[in-house]
C-alpha positions as CSV (number, residue, x, y, z in Angstrom):
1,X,0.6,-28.6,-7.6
2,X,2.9,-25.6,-5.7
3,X,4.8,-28.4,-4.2
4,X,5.8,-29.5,-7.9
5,X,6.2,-26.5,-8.9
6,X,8.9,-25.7,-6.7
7,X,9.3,-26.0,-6.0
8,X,11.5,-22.7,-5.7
9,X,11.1,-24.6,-6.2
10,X,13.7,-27.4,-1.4
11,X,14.1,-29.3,1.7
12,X,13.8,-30.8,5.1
13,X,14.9,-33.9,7.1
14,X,12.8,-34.4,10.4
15,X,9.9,-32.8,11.7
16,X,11.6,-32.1,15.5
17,X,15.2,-31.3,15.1
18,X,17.0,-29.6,17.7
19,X,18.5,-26.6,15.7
20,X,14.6,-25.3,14.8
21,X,14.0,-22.5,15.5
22,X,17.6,-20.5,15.2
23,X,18.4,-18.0,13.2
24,X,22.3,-18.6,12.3
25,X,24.8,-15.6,11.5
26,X,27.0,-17.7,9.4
27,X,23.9,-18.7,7.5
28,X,22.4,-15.3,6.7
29,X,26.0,-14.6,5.6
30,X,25.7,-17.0,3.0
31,X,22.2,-16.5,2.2
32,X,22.7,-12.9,1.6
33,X,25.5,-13.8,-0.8
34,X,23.7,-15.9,-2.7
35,X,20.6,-13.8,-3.1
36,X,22.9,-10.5,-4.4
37,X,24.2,-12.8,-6.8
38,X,20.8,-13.1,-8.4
39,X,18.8,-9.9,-7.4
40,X,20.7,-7.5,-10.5
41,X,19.3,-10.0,-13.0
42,X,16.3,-8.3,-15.4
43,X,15.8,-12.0,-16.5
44,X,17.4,-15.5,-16.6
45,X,17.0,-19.2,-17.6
46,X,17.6,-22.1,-16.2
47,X,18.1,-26.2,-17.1
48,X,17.5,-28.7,-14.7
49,X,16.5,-31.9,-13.0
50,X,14.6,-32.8,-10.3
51,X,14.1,-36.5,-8.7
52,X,11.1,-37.5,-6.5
53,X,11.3,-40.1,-4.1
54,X,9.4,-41.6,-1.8
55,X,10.9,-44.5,0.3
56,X,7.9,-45.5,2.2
57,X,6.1,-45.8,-0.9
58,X,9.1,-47.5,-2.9
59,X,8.9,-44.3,-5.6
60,X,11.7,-43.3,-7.7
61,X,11.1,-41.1,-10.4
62,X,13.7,-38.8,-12.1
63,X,12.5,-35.9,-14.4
64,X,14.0,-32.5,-16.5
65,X,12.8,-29.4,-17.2
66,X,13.6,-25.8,-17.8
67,X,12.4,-22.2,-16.2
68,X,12.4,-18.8,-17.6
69,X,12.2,-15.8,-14.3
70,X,12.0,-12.3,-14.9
71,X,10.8,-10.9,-11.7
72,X,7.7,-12.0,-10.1
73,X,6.5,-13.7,-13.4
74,X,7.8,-17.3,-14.6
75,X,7.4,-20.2,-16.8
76,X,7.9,-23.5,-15.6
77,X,8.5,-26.5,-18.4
78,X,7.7,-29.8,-16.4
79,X,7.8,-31.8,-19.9
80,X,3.7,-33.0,-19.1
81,X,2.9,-30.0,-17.7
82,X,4.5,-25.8,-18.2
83,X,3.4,-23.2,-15.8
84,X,2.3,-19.9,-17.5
85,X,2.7,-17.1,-15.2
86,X,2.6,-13.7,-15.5
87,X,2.1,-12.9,-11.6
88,X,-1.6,-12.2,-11.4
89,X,-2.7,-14.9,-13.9
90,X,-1.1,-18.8,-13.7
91,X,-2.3,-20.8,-16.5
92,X,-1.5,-24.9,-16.1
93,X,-1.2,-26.8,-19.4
94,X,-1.1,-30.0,-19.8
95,X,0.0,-31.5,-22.7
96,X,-1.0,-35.0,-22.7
97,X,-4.7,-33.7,-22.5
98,X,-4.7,-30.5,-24.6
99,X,-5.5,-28.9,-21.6
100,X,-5.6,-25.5,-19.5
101,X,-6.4,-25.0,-16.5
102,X,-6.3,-20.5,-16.0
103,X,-6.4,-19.3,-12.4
104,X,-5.5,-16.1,-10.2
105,X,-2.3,-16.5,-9.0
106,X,-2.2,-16.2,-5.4
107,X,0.8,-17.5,-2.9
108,X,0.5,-17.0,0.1
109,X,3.2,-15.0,2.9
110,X,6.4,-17.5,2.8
111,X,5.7,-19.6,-0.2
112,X,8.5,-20.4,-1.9
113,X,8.1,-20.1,-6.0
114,X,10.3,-20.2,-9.2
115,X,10.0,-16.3,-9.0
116,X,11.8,-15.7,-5.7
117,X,13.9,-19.2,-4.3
118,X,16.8,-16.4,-4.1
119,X,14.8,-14.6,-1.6
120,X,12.4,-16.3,0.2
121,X,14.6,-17.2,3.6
122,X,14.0,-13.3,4.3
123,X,10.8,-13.4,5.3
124,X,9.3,-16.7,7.1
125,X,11.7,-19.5,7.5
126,X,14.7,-20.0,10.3
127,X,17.8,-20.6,9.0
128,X,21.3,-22.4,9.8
129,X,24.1,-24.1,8.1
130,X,23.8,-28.0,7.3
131,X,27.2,-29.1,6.9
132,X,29.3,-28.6,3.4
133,X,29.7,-30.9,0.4
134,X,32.3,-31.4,-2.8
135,X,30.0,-32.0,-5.4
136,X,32.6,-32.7,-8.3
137,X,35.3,-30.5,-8.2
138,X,32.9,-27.5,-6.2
139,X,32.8,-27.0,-2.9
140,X,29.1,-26.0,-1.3
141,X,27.9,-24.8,1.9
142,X,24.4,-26.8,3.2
143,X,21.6,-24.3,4.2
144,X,18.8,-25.5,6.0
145,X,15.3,-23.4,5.7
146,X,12.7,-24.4,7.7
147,X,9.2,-22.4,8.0
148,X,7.7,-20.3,10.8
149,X,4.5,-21.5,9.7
150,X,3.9,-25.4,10.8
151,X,1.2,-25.4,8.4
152,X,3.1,-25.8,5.8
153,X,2.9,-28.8,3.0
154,X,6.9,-28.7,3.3
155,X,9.0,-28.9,6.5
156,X,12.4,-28.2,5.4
157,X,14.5,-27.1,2.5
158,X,17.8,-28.0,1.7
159,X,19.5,-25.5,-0.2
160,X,23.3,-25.8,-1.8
161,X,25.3,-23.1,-2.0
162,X,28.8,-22.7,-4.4
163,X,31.2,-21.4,-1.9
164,X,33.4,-19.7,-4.8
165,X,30.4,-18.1,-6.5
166,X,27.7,-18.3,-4.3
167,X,25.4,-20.0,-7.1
168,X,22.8,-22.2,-6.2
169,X,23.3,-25.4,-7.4
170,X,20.7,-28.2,-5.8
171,X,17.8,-27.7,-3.4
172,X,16.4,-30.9,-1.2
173,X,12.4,-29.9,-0.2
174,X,10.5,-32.5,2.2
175,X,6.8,-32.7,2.4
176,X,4.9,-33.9,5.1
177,X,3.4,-37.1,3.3
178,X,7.2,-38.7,3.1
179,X,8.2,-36.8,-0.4
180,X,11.6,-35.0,-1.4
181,X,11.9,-33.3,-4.2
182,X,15.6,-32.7,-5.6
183,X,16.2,-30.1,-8.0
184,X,19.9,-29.8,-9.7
185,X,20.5,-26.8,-11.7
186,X,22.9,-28.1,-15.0
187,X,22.6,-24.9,-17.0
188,X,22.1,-21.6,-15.8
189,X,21.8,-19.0,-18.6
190,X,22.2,-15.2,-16.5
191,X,21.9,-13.2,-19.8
192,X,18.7,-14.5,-20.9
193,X,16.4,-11.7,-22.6
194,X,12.7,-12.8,-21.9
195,X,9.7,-11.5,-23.6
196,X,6.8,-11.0,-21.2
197,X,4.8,-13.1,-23.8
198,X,6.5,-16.1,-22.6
199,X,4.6,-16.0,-19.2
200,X,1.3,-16.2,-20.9
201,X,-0.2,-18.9,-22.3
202,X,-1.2,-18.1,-26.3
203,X,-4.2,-20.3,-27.4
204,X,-3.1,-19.6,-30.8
205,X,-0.3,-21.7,-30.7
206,X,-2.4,-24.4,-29.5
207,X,-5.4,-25.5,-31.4
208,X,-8.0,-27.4,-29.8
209,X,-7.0,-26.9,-26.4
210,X,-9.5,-27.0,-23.8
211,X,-9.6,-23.9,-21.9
212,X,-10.8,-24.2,-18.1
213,X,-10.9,-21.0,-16.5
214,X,-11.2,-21.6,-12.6
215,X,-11.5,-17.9,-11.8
């Protein structure tokens, strides 16, 4: 489930490569850039897509969805499935089903969620620069992340970085069982106003819904 979800929601390429375990200048540079971009924001809103795949297992699937972030609390719109969270209490519905699932929200040191992708390289994960990319007409710096912990679901996230703005645009993650995960931001909406009430999940608005609290 956390790996769908972020998601913050990105991503790795090998399990052994020789940069591991650096921790590059140029890249904290660039990190830092990014992440004071973002940390001035009360609340924002974003549009994008994500694409698994799984060449082992000959999967390709493509998907869209939206987030809404204002601070540690989020909602996460997978289309079958939106995250409710209000940062103590997650609630998982699912829409095909008419079905929550309600559940203390607890990550763990280094996670990486919706709430704090801008951030999370701080504190648990090595970094260094990947390489750089035109994507269209912009021009992004390549970030690797890769976790201290090797218990981790994920081994590596990919992170691209505008080098005009310093914007995130795309984030690669690579889990352990042969999955990447590829999210591509295509709207980013920095003067969204969010109501707390859209992190928690209103059984009002959804009648018959089977409540499953696994607290």
């Amino acid at each position: 489930m956390m790996i769908k979800i972020i998601i913050f929601l990105a991503c790795l390429t090998g399990f052994f490569m020789p940069v591991m375990g650096q921790y590059e200048k140029d890249a904290l540079v660039i990190l830092d850039q990014m992440s004071e971009e973002y940390k001035n924001l009360i609340s924002f809103k974003a549009d994008f897509t994500y694409a698994l795949e799984n060449k082992m297992e000959d999967i390709q699937e493509e998907f869209s969805g939206n987030i809404i972030v204002k601070g540690d609390k989020f909602q996460l719109d997978l289309g079958d499935q939106v995250i409710f969270n209000d940062g103590e209490i997650m609630w998982t519905f699912l829409r095909d089903v008419n079905e929550v699932n309600i559940d203390y929200y607890l990550p763990e040191d280094g996670d990486m969620t919706p709430s704090n992708i801008f951030t999370a390289y701080k504190d648990g994960y090595k970094y260094m620069v990947a390489g750089e990319e035109k994507v269209g007409s912009q021009d992004y710096d390549i970030i690797d992340l890769v976790p201290d912990d090797p218990n981790k679901p994920f081994y590596k996230v990919k992170l691209w970085i505008n080098k005009k703005d310093h914007t995130l645009k795309q984030w690669k993650l690579f889990d352990k069982s042969g999955n990447t995960y590829l999210y591509d931001i295509v709207n980013f909406n920095n003067s969204y106003d969010a109501r707390d009430s859209e992190f928690v999940f209103e059984e009002s608005k959804h009648p018959g819904v089977e409540m499953i609290d696994l607290r």
